[in-house]
C-alpha positions in Angstrom: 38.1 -6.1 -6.8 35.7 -9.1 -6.4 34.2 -7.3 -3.4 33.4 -3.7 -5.7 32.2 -5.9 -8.2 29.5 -8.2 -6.3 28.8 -4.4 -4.3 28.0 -3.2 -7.8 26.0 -5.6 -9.0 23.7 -5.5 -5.7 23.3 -1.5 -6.5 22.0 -3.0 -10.0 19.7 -5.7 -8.7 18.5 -2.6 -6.1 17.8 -0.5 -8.8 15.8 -2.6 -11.1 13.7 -4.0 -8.0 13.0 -0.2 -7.2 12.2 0.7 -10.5 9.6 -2.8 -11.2 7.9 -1.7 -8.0 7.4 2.0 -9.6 6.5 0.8 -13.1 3.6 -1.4 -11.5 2.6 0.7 -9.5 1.5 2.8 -12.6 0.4 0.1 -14.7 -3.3 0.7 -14.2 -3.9 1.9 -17.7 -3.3 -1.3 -18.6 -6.4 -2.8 -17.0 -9.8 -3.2 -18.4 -11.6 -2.9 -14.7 -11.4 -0.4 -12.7 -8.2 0.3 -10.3 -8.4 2.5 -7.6 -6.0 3.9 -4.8 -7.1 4.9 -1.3 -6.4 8.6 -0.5 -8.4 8.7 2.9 -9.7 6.9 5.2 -12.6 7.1 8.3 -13.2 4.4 10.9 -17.1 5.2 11.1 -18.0 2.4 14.0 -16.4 -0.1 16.1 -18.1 -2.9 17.5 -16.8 -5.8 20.1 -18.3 -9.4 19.7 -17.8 -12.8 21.1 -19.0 -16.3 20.1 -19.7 -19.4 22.4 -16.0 -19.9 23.1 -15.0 -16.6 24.2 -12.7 -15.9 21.2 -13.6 -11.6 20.8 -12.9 -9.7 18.3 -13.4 -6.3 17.0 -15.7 -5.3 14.0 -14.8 -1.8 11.8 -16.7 0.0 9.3 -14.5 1.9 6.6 -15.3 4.4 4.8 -12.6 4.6 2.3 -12.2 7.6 -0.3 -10.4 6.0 -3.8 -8.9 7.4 -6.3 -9.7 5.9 -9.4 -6.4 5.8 -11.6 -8.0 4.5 -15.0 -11.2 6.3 -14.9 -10.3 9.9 -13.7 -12.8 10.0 -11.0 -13.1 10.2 -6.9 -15.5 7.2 -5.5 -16.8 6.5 -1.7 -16.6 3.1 -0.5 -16.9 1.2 2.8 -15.6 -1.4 3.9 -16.2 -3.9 6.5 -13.1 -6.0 8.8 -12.1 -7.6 11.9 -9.3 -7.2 13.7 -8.6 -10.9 13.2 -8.9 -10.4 9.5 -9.6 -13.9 9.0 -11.8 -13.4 5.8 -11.5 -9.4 5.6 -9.1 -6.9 4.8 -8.3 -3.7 6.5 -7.4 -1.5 3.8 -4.9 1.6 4.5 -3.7 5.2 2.6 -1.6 4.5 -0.1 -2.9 0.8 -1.2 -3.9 0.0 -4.9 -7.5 -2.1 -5.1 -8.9 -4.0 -8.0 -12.6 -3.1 -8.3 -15.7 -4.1 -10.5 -18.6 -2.2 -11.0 -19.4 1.0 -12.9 -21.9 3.8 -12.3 -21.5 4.7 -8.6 -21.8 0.6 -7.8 -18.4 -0.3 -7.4 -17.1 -2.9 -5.0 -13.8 -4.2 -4.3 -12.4 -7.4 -5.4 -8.9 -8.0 -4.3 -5.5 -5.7 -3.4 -3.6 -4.9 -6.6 -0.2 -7.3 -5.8 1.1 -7.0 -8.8 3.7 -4.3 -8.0 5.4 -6.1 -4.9 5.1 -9.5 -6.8 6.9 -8.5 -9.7 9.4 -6.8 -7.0 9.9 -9.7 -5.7 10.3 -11.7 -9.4 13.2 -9.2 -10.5 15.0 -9.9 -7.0 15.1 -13.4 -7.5 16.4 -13.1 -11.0 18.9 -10.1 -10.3 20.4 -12.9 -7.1 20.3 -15.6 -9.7 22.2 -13.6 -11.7 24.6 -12.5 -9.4 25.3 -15.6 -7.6 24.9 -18.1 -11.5 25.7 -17.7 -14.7 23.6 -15.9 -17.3 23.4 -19.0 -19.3 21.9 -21.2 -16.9 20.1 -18.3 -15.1 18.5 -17.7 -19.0 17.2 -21.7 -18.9 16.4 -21.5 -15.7 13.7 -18.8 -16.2 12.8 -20.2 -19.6 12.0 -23.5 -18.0 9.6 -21.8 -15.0 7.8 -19.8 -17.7 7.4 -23.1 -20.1 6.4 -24.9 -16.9 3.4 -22.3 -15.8 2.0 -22.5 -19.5 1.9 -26.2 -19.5 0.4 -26.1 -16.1 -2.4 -24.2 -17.3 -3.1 -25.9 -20.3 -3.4 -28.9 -17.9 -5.9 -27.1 -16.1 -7.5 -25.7 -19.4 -7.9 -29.0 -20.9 -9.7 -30.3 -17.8 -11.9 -27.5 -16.9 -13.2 -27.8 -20.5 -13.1 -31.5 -20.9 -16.1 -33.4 -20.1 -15.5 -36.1 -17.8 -12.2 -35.9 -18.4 -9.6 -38.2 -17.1 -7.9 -36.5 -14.6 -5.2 -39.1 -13.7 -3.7 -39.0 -17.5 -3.4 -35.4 -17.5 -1.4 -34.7 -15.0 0.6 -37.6 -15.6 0.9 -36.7 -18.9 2.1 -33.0 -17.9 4.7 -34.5 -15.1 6.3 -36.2 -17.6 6.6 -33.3 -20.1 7.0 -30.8 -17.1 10.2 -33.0 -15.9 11.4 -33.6 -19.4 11.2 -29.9 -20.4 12.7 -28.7 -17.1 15.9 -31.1 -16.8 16.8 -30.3 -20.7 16.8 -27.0 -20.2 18.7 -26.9 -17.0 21.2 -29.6 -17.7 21.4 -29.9 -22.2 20.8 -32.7 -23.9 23.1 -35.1 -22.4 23.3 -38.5 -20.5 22.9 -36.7 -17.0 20.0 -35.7 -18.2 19.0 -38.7 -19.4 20.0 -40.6 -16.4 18.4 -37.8 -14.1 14.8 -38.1 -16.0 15.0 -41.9 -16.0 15.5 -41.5 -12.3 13.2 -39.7 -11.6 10.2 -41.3 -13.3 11.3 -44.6 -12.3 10.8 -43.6 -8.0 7.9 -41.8 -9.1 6.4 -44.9 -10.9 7.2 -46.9 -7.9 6.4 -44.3 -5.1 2.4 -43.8 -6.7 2.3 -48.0 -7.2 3.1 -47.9 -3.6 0.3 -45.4 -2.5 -2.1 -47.2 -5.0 -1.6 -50.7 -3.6 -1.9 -49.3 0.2 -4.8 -47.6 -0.6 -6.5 -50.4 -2.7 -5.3 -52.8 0.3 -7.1 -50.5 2.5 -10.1 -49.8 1.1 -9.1 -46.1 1.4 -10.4 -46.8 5.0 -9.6 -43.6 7.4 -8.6 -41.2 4.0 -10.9 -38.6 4.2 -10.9 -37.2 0.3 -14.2 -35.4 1.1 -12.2 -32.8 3.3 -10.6 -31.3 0.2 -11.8 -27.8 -0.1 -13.6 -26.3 -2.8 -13.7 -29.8 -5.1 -15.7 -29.3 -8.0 -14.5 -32.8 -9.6 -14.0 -36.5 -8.2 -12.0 -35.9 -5.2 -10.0 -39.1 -5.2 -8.3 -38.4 -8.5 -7.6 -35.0 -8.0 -6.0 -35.8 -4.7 -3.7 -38.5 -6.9 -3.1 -35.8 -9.7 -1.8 -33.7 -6.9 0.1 -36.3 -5.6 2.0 -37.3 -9.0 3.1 -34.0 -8.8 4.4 -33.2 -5.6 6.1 -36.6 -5.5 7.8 -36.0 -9.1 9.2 -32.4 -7.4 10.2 -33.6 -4.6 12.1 -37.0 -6.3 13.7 -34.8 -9.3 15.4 -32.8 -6.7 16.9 -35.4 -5.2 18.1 -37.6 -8.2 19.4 -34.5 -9.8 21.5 -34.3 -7.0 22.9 -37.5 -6.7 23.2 -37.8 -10.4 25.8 -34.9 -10.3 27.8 -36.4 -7.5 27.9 -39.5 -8.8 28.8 -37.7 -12.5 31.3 -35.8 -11.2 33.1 -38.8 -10.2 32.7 -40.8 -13.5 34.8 -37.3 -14.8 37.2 -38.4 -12.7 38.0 -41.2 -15.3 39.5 -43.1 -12.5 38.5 -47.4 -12.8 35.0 -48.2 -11.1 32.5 -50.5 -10.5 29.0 -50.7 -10.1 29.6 -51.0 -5.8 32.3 -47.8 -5.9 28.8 -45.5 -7.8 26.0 -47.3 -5.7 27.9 -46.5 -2.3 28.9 -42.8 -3.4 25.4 -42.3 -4.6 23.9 -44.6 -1.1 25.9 -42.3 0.8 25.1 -39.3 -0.8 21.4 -39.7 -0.1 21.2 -40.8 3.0 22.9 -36.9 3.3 19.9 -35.4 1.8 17.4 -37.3 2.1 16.6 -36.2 6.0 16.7 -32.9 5.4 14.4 -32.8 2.1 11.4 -34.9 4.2 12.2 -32.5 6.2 11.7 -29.3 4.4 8.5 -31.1 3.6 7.2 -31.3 6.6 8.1 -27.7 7.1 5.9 -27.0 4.2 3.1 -29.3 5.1 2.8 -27.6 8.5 3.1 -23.4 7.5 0.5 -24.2 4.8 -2.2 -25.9 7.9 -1.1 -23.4 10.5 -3.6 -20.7 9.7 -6.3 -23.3 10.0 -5.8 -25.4 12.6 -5.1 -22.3 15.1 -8.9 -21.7 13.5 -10.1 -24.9 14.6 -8.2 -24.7 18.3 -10.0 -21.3 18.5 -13.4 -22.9 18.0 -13.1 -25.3 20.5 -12.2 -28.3 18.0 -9.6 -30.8 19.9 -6.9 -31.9 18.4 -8.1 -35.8 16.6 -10.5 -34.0 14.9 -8.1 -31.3 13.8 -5.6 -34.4 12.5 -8.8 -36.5 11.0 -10.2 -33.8 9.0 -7.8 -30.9 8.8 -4.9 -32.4 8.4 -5.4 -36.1 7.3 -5.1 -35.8 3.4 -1.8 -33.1 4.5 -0.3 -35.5 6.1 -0.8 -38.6 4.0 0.7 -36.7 0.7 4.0 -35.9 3.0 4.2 -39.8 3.7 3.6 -40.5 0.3 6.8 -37.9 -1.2 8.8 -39.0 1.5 8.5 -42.6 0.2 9.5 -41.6 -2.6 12.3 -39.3 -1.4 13.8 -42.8 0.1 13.2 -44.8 -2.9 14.9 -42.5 -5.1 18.7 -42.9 -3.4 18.5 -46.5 -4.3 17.2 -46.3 -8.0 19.0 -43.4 -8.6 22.3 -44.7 -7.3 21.9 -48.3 -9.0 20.9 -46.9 -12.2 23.5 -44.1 -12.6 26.2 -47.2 -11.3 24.6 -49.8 -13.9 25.0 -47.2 -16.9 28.4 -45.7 -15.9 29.7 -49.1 -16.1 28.3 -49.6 -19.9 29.3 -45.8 -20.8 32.9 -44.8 -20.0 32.9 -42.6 -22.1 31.8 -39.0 -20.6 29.6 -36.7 -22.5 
């Protein structure tokens, strides 16, 4: 019976990703610019190159006849792509562009995504769903929705600000982010409470950490100037960045071993402060490896694309770590401090309040 039912819920969750991916696909009306979709295209020229270091690659010209769907008309484009398609697109029968333009001059701007994103957006919820509750699968989607608009008035406020203080913002907006996010998911309650005050507290002590090494330091073999595409102080933006990766990457954590720890103050079995800060010890030294981990993981797919770039232009591989990867790998040092310094706060402070509090909300 359990079996039919999960089986019937996946048709569901089939269903409504199947019919998001139709619905976006004909959503064009909806857009002020022009969207077109490719109905032919014509390879008009090939050509072979190859630069100083033997790399070779293989230059097309498109010809690409569009159909546009808001605008009831037939346009001729080309377009121009490698087959490396390191900075250009080869576009194919069937796909969906975004274009700007009018009067014969159109050009293309991007690939219209929204169709397999919001695919994608309804999968996630529909497994949510089937593998949760609805309750917390409802908060759960509230919070990531409240969480984006607070992210962009964050950005909003300090594209528009002048000179504004970068540093304040976004520690402003962790705070509230992490606030927002662990009342939604967990209620009002003292594991909540105990969770954000966690939280917080390794983050306070993890950015103190970086600020002192770096002041110590003289920010001496930190290349800030590498960041890409910088339009403010890069120094502070690199530490906004860094308040908020560390605050992820530590409220996953505590939030774990504040439910362990929780679940065994619901016990209502006699302990001490030792009986929680050995559970909770325990407990991260569990975790703890394999979140650094996962960060790494991350830290390395998002550098992969680039640093097979620089191996391809005949950079070698100090150069690659000074000025590719430096600022990469000093922000995954800087969460994994924190990841560490959160089993020990979060373990003395859930111990040191479950002996005030017996009583369990």
């Amino acid at each position: 019976m359990i079996f039919l039912k999960k089986t019937k819920n996946y048709w569901f969750v089939a269903i409504a990703v199947i019919t998001a991916w139709f619905l976006l696909r004909s959503d064009s009306f909806l857009y002020q610019e022009p969207v077109g979709q490719v109905t032919h295209v014509k390879v008009q020229s090939k050509q072979k190159t190859t630069d100083e270091h033997n790399n070779t690659d293989n230059i097309y010209h498109q010809q690409l006849t569009v159909k546009l769907l808001n605008r009831n008309k037939i346009i001729k484009l080309t377009n121009q792509y490698t087959d490396s398609q390191t900075v250009t697109h080869k576009y194919k029968v069937g796909d969906q562009l975004l274009l700007t333009g009018h009067a014969g001059h159109f050009r293309i701007i991007s690939l219209k995504r929204d169709a397999v994103i919001g695919s994608l957006v309804v999968l996630l919820l529909g497994l949510l769903l089937i593998y949760g509750k609805w309750r917390a699968t409802s908060w759960l989607t509230l919070s990531l929705v409240a969480n984006v608009i607070l992210f962009a008035i964050a950005l909003y406020i300090d594209v528009h600000l002048k000179n504004p203080n970068v540093i304040l913002i976004f520690s402003i907006l962790a705070i509230v982010v992490a606030s927002l996010s662990l009342v939604l998911v967990l209620g009002r309650t003292l594991q909540m409470v105990v969770t954000l005050l966690a939280t917080l507290l390794s983050t306070v002590l993890t950015m103190f950490i970086m600020f002192a090494a770096l002041k110590i330091t003289g920010n001496e073999g930190v290349h800030f100037e590498t960041m890409s595409y910088v339009t403010q102080v890069p120094v502070t933006l690199f530490l906004a960045q860094t308040i908020i990766g560390v605050l992820g990457a530590v409220m996953d954590e505590a939030a774990d071993i504040v439910a362990a720890l929780f679940g065994l103050r619901r016990e209502k079995i006699e302990r001490h402060f030792k009986d929680y800060w050995n559970a909770g010890m325990n407990v991260g030294r569990d975790i703890m490896g394999t979140l650094i981990n996962v960060l790494f993981m991350i830290f390395i797919a998002e550098t992969m694309p680039m640093v097979f770039l620089m191996l391809r232009n005949g950079n070698n591989w100090p150069y690659i770590l000074d000025q590719i990867m430096n600022l990469g790998i000093l922000q995954t040092v800087i969460s994994g401090i924190g990841i560490v310094l959160a089993v020990p706060v979060t373990s003395a402070l859930v111990g040191w309040i479950a002996e005030r509090y017996k009583v369990v909300d």
